[in-house]
PAFI-270194 format. One line per 4 residues: for each residue x, y, z of C-alpha. Coordinates in steps of 0.25 Angstrom, whole numbers, plus 5000, padded with zeros to 4 digits. Layout:
% PAFI-270194
X/Y/Z | ...
% end
This chain:
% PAFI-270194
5100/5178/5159 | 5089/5167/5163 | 5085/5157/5154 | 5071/5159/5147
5064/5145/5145 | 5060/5142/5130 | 5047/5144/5133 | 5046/5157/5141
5055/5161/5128 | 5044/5156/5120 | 5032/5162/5126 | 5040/5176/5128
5044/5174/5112 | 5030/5174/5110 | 5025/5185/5118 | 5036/5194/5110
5031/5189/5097 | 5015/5193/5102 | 5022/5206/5105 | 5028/5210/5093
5017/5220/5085 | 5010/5211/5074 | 5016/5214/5058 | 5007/5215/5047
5008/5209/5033 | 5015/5219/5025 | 5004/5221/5014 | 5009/5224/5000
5007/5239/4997 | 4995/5241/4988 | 5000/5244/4973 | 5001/5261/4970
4998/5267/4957 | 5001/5280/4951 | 4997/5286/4938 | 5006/5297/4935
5004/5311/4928 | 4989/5308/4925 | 4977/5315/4921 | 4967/5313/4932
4950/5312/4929 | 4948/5312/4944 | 4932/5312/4944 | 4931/5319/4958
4927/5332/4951 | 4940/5338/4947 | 4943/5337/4932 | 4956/5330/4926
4968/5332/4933 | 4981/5331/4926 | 4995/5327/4930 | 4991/5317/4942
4997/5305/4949 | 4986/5295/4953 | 4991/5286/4964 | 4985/5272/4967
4988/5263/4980 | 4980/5249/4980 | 4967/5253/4976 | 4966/5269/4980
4970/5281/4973 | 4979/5289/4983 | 4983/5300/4977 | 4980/5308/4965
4988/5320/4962 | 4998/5329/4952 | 5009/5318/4947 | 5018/5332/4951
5016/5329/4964 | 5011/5315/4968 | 5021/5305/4971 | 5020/5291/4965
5022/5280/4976 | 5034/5271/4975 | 5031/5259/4967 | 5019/5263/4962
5014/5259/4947 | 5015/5272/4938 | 5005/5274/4927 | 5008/5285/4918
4996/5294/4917 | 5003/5304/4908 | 4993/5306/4897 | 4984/5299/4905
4969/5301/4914 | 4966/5293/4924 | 4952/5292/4928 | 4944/5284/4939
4939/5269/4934 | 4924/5268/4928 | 4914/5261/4935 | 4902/5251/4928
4892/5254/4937 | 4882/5245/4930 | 4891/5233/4928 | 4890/5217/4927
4900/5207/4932 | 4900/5192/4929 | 4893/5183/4939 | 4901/5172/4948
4898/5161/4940 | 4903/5169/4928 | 4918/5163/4922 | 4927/5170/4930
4935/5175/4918 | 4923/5182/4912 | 4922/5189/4926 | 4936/5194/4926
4934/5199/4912 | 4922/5205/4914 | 4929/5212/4927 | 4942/5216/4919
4933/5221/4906 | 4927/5233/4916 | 4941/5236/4922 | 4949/5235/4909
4938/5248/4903 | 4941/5256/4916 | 4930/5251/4925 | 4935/5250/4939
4920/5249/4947 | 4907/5240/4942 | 4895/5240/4949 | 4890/5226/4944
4876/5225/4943 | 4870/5212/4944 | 4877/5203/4955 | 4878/5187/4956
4880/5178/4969 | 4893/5177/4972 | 4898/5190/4964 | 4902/5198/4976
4915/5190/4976 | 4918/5195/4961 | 4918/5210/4970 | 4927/5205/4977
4937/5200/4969 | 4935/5212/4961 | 4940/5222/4973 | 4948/5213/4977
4956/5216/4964 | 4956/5200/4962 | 4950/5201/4948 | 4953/5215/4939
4939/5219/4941 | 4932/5231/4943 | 4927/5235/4958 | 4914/5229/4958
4902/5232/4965 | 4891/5224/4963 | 4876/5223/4964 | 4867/5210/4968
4858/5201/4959 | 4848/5209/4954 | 4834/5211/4959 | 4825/5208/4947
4812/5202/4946 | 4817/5189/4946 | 4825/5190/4959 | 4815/5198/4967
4801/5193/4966 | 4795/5203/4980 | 4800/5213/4989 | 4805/5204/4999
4814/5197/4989 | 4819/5211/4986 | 4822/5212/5000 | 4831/5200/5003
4838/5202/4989 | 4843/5216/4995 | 4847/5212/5008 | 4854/5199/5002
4862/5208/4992 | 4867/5216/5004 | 4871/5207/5013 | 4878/5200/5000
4886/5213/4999 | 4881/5218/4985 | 4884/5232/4980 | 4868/5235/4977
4856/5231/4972 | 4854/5228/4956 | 4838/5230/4952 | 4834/5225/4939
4821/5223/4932 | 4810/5218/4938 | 4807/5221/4953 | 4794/5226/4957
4793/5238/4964 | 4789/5232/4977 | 4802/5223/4975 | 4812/5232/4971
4807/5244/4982 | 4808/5231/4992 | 4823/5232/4987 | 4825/5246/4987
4821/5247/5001 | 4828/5235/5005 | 4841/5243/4998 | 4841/5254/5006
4840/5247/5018 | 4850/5238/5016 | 4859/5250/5010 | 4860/5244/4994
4858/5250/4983 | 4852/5247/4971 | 4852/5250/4956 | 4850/5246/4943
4837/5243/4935 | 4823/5250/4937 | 4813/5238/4937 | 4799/5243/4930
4789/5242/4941 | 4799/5251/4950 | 4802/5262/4938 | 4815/5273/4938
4808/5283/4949 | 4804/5273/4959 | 4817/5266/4959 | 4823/5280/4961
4814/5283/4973 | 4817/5269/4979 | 4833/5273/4979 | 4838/5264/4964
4851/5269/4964 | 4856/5266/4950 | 4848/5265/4937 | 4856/5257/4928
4853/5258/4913 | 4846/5271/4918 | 4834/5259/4919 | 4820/5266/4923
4823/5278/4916 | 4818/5276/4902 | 4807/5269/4907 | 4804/5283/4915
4805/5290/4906 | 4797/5283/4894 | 4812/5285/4885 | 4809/5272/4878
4796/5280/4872 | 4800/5294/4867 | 4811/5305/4873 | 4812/5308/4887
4803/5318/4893 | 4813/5328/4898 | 4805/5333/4910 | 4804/5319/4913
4818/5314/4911 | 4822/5328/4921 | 4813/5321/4931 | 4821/5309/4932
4833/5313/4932 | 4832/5324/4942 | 4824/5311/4952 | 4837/5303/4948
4846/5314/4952 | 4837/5318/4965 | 4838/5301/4969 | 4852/5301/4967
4851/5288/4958 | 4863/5284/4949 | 4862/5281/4934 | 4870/5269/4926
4865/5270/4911 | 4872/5260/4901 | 4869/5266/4891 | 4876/5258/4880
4870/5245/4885 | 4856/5251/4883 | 4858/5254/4868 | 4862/5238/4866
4850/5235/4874 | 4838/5244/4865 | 4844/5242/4852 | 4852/5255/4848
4866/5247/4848 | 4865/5236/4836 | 4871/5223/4836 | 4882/5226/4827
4887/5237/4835 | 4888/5231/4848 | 4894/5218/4844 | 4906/5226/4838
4909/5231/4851 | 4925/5226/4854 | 4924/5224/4868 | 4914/5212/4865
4929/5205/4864 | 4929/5205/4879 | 4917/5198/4880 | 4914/5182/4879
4909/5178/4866 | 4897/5174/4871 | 4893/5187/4879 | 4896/5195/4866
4887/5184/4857 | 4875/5185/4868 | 4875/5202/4868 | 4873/5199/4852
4863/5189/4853 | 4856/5197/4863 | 4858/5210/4856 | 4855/5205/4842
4843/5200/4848 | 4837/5212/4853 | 4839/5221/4841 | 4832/5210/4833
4821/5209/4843 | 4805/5216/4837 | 4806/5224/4852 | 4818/5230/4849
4812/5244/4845 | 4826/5252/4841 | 4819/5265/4843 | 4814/5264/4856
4829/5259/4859 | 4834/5270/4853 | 4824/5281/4859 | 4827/5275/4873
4842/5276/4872 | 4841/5289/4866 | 4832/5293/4880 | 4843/5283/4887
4854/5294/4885 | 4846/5306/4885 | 4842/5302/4899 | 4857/5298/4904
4859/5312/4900 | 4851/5317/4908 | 4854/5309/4922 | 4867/5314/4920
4866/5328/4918 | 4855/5328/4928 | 4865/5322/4940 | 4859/5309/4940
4872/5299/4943 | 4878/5291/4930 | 4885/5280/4933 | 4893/5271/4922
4888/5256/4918 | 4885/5247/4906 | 4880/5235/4912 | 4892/5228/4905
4892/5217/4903 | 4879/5217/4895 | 4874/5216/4880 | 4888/5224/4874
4893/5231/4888 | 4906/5224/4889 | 4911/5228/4902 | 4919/5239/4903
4918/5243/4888 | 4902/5244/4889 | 4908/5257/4899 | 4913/5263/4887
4902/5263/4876 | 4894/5267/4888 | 4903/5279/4891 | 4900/5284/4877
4883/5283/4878 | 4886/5293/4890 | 4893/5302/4881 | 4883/5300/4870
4872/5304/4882 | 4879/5318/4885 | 4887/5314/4898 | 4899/5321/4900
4913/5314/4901 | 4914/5318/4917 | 4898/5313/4917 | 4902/5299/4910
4915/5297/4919 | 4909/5301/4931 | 4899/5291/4929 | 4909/5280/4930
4918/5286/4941 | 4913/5296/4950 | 4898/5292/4951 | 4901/5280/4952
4910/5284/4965 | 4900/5290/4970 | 4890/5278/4968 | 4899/5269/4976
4905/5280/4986 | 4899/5269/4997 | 4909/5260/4993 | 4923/5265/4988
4931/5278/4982 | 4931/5277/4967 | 4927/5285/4955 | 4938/5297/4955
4954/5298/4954 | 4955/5301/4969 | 4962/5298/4982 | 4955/5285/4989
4948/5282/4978 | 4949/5267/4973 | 4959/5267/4963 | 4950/5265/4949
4958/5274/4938 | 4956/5272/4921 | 4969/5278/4916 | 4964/5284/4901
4973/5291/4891 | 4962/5300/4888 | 4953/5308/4897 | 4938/5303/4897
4933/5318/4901 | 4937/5321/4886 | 4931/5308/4879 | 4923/5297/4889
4927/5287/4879 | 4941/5289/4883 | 4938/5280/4896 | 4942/5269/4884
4956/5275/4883 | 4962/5267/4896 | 4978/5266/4900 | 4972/5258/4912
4963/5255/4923 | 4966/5256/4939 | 4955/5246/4947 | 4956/5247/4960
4972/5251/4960 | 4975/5241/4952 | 4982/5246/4938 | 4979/5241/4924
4984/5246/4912 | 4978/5246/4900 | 4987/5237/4895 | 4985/5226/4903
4970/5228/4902 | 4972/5225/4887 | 4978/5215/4887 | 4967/5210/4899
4957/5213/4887 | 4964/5205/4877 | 4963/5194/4885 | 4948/5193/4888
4946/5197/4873 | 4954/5184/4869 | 4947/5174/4879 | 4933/5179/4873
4940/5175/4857 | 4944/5162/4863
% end
């Protein structure tokens, strides 16, 4: 056999190693969860469903079926569900999260407060530069945090001072990759239909306040997508000056309906803000302890303040609440779309916990339990159907579950009865969200 120079063996080494077919790097297999022998609330129009197995890979629900017949994948994390229902995560879809400059600890808090009551999805409502990284993180599952979409600084009469202003500000926020557009008080009409038209030529949407000049039916004709604190309706309607005219109130709710426009109503935050909660009341709230001191002693000041104030009429703030859940009632029977929020944190809304006082003004208005739920899962879904699967207990949906040991179709308060949450795939039981609470209730002693 002849002999092969060294480096002929060297070159023909090397032309069998750029043969060989390229390996990939084994990835680590994403973490399964199944809950076992559970009763199912699966929102996609069915009703509850008893005896299933939930099965959860990374952060997708793969399968959802009897426990009789659905196997539970080798090494997966069981949670017993016997007893149990499981339900898809909450949204708060009028939210706030801290800005950049904020301490990072208050961030993660405020972050871990929505998640630790059940909330899996936020819809922050009043960006900051450099806030979109905080999305980010927050999908990226690098803080226990809610998945996060997130609207652009405001366009207010401070920020927009003519149309073209309104202009550039909407195509800056879309190539800076906001979620959509917040509107608060102030614009001119010739600024904010500049920014209306802009929007949809540019593909954002927009939501939030009704500025005065512009008024609720304008703002629906323009395409304002979300009315938050069902701003523009009261004023429409003359509620703050004697009960609703019901063929006008009929007339507004069938051109809300007929536009396709989405309702958030916060309720709870509206009865600080005219009066009708007193000081004494709101300041024993519990969940205060999960605040810093110098929040809680700000919403007091602020609060005792206003119920001292010669313009605080108590029967106007009364009447307009009255009209307030009279008119909720009638979006939601009338098909106009509710969706869940408190604007938390704010004067009293905790995050998280606001959800739940909120839950129980939507009771007090004469929603249904399914209305109510639905209004924090399934319309939600369908609000964001652009962007991801969530909303219902269902195959390729994102994997966002409240475990309760009650069923909230019974009792909406039950929502509060929690045996843990799921974000994003990621499994945490109440246990360990307790002992998470305990801990930011100590720093804030301190």
């Amino acid at each position: 056999m002849p002999t092969i120079p060294p480096r002929v063996r060297r070159r023909l080494a090397g032309a069998a190693l750029l043969a060989l077919p390229t390996l990939a790097v084994a990835q680590p297999a994403p973490a399964t969860t199944a809950f076992v022998d559970v009763t199912v609330i699966p929102m996609d129009g069915r009703g509850p469903l008893a005896n299933q197995t939930v099965v959860v890979q990374g952060d997708r629900i793969v399968t959802v079926g009897p426990a009789a017949r659905t196997a539970v994948p080798g090494g997966a994390t069981r949670v017993d569900g016997r007893g149990k229902f499981l339900v898809p995560g909450l949204a708060e879809m009028h939210g706030h999260v801290p800005p950049p400059n904020a301490p990072a600890q208050l961030t993660d808090d405020v972050l871990f407060l929505y998640v630790a009551n059940g909330i899996t999805t936020v819809r922050g409502m009043l960006g900051a530069p450099g806030q979109l990284a905080l999305r980010e993180r927050a999908r990226r599952g690098d803080v226990v945090a809610p998945t996060l979409y997130l609207a652009g600084p405001s366009f207010n009469g401070n920020s927009v001072n003519s149309p073209d202003d309104a202009v550039r500000m909407v195509k800056a926020q879309k190539a800076e990759g906001w979620d959509l557009l917040k509107v608060h008080p102030g614009l001119t009409r010739d600024e904010y239909d500049a920014m209306a038209r802009t929007a949809r030529a540019e593909g954002m949407r927009f939501g939030g306040h009704v500025p005065a000049e512009v008024g609720l039916l304008h703002a629906i004709d323009m395409g304002q997508e979300t009315f938050d604190h069902l701003d523009g309706y009261i004023e429409q309607l003359k509620g703050d000056q004697g009960p609703l005219d019901a063929a006008a109130l009929a007339d507004v709710v069938k051109r809300s309906r007929d536009a396709g426009v989405w309702v958030v109503p916060m309720m709870a935050l509206w009865e600080v803000l005219y009066g009708t909660a007193d000081v004494a009341t709101v300041t024993a709230y519990p969940e205060l302890q999960y605040m810093p001191k110098a929040t809680v002693a700000q919403w007091t000041s602020l609060h005792t303040q206003r119920m001292a104030s010669p313009q605080m009429d108590r029967a106007v703030g009364r009447r307009v609440i009255d009209n307030r859940m009279q008119l909720l009632k009638a979006l939601s029977d009338g098909g106009v779309r509710v969706l869940m929020g408190t604007d938390a944190p704010q004067q009293f809304s905790v995050p998280g916990f606001s959800l739940h006082r909120e839950l129980l003004r939507m009771r007090e208005a004469g929603m249904t339990p399914q209305q109510i739920l639905a209004s924090g899962t399934t319309r939600v879904g369908e609000y964001f159907a652009k962007s991801d699967r969530f909303g219902a207990v269902a195959p390729g949906h994102r994997a966002d579950l409240l475990l309760l040991d009650a069923s909230p179709l019974a009792d909406v308060a039950n929502l509060t009865r929690r045996a843990g949450v799921m974000v994003r795939g990621r499994w945490l039981p109440e246990r360990e969200i307790q002992a998470r609470l305990a801990a930011i209730a100590a720093r804030h002693r301190q």
